[in-house]
N, C-alpha and C positions, 0 to 999 in steps of 0.2 A: 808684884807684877802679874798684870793677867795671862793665863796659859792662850800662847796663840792657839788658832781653828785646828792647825797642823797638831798640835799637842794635844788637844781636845779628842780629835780622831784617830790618837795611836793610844790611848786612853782605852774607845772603847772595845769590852770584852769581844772576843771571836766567835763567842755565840750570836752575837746581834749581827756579824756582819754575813751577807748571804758567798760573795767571794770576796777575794784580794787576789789582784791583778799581779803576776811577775813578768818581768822580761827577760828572757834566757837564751844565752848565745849556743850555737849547737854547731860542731866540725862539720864543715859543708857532706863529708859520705853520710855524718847521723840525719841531718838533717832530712836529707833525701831519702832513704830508709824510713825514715817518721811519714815524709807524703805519700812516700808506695804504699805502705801501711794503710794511710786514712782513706787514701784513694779505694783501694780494694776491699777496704771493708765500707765506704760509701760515708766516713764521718768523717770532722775537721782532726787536722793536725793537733790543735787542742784537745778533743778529746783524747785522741791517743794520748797526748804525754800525761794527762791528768790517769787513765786508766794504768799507764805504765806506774806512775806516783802511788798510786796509790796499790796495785801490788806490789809496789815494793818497801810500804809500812808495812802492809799484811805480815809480810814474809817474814821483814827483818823482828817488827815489834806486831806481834800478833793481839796483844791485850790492847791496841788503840784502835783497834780495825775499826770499831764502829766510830769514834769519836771522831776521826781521818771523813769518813764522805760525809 
């Protein structure tokens, strides 16, 4: 049987892809803390959580730091 498109695409490696989109539910006070945030510092709500994400591989596994951004 041929591999559907879908199957083809979780196939390839995570090196070839540039992102991967999530969708993540967040308790409306985090939420709003997240816009204060992006607001103040003049960046999107995404970057904040991608910067939060990724201090907190830093932190938790320090030997992925580079392979993480």
């Amino acid at each position: 049987m041929k591999p559907s498109k879908k199957q083809k695409d979780s196939q390839v490696s995570d090196e070839n892809l540039a992102s991967v989109r999530a969708s993540i539910s967040f308790p409306p006070d985090i939420y709003q803390t997240l816009e204060q945030i992006a607001s103040q510092k003049k960046v999107s709500l995404a970057w904040v959580v991608r910067d939060a994400a990724e201090q907190y591989i830093a932190e938790k596994w320090p030997l992925l730091r580079k392979s993480a951004t």
